[in-house]
N, C-alpha and C positions, 0 to 999 in steps of 0.2 A: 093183802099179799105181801109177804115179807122180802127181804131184798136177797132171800137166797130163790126167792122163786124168780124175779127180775133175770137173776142172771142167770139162770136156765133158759130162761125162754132169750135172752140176747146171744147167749151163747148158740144156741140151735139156730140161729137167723146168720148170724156172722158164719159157721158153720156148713151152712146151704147154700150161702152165696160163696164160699169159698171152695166150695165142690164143684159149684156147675162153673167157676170161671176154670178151676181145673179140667174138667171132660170137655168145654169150649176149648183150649190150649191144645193138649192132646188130639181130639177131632181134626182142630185144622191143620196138624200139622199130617197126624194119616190121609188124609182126604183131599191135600191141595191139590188142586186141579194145576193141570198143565197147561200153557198158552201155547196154541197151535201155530207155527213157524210162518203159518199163511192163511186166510182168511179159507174157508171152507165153500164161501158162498161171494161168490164179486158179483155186484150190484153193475149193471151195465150202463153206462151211460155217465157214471162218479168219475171225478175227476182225483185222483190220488193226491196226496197231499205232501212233498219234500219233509224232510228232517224238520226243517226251522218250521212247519207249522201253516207256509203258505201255501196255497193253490196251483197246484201244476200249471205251467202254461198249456195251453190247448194247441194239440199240433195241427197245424195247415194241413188238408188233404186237396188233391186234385179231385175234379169233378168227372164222373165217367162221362166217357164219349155213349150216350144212350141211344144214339143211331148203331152202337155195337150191342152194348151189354143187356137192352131191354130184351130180344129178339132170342138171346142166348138164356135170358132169367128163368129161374125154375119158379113157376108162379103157383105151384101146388106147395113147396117149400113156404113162400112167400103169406099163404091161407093160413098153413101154421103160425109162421109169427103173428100175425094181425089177432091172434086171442090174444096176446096181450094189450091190445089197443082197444077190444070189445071191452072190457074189464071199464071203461069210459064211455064205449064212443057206442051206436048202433049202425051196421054194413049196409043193414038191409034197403033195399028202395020203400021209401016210405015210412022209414022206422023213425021211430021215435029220439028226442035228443035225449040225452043222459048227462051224464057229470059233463061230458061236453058235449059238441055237436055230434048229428048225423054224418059220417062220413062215407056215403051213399056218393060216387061221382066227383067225389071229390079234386080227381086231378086233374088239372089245368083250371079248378072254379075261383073266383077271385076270394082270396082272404078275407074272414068274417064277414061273411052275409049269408050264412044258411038262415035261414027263417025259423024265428021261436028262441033260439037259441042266443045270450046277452052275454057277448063277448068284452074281453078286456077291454082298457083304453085302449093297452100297449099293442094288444092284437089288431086293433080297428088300428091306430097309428101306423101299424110298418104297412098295410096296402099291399097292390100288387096280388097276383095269383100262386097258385099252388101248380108251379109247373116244376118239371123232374127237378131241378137245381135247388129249389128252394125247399122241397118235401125233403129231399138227399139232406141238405145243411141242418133242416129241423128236428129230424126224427135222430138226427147224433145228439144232440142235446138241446130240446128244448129251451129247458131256461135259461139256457149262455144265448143262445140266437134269438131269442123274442124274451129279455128279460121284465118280468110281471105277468107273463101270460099265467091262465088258471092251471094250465097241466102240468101237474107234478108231477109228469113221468121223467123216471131219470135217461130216457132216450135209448139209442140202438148203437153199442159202439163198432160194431161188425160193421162192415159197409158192403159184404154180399147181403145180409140180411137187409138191410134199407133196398140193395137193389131189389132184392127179392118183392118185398112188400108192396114197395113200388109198381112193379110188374103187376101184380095183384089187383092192387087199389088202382090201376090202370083198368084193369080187366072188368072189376065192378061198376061197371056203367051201363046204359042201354047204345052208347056210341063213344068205345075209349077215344081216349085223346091221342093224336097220332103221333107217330115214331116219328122222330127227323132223320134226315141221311147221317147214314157213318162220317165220322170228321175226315177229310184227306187227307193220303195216308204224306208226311215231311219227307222228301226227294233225299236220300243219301249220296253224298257227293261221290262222284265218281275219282274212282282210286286210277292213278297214277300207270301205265301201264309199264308190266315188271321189267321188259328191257329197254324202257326208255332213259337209262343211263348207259349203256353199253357202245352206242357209237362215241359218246365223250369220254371213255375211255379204251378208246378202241385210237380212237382221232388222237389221241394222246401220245400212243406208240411213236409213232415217226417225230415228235418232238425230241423224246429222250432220245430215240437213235439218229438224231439229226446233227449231236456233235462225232459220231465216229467217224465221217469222211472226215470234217475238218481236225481230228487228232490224227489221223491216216495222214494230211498232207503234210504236218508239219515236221515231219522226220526227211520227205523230201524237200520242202525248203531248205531243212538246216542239212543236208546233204554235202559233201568239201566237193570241190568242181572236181573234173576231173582230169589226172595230169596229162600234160602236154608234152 
């Protein structure tokens, strides 16, 4: 093969490769996709991340008073959310454990010790039970409140929805865990009553009119006697 064949066939390769990086060029410039101003799908229970890159701090919330808000909870609402907790866990009495435990009765049972099921260090380490306080702080975000635990669920950031569920997961037992009384209710101070300034400016009057006599007399002191 002589070198005018050589360069027919380099030429056809240089060529082809210069084509497709052309319709590559062209494509992405018809075709680029737009970045949507906001996420289409928010992941519940993620924690946003600031400008520089760090972790939002995590905001404080107050604990319901559950002597109020259980009683009030819509626990058919509550059924709903708990699929996403089936996706893990088994409701049923007697059911089987899954990626994690059985969550059969769950409220008020002491932390890691369903049976069958080999729980974290860190989950055997924090103790304690699964009473309204501690379900409420968990189901916000798991892994910030028991970090190392196995469930990688990113948590419940609604907090009717935890009440909700709660209610639920209260109710799936053969004997729920019971309510506590409503908290009592903080005494607002008793206001001021509206005319209890009116006699000390009432009582005030006869001070300001208290020098008219004495300007009244001194025109009669300074009086010239009278002639004789």
């Amino acid at each position: 093969m002589d070198s005018f064949e050589w360069n027919k066939i380099i030429g056809a390769v240089l060529g082809t490769a210069i084509f497709i990086f052309v319709v590559r060029q062209v494509a992405e410039v018809i075709y680029e996709p737009e970045v949507p101003a906001k996420p289409g799908f928010v992941v519940e229970g993620v924690s946003e991340t600031a400008g520089s890159g760090a972790a939002a701090t995590p905001v404080a919330e107050t604990i319901p008073d559950w002597g109020t808000v259980l009683p009030a909870a819509d626990v058919a609402a509550g059924k709903t959310v708990s699929v996403k907790c089936e996706q893990c866990h088994d409701l049923s009495k007697g059911g089987p454990n899954k990626i994690g435990p059985n969550l059969y009765d769950v409220v008020d049972r002491q932390r890691a010790t369903h049976p069958g099921f080999d729980y974290s260090s860190a989950m055997k380490a924090k103790g304690g039970n699964w009473s309204y306080d501690e379900l409420f702080k968990y189901l916000k975000s798991p892994q910030s409140y028991v970090p190392g635990t196995k469930m990688s669920f990113a948590g419940l950031s609604s907090e009717k929805d935890r009440i909700n569920l709660i209610a639920y997961l209260r109710s799936n037992a053969d004997s729920p865990a019971a309510i506590p009384a409503p908290a009592p209710k903080t005494a607002e101070p008793a206001a001021a009553p509206a005319g209890a300034a009116a006699p000390a400016a009432a009582g005030a009057a006869p001070a300001n009119g208290a020098a008219a006599p004495a300007a009244a007399a001194a025109p009669a002191a300074n009086a010239a006697p009278p002639k004789k």
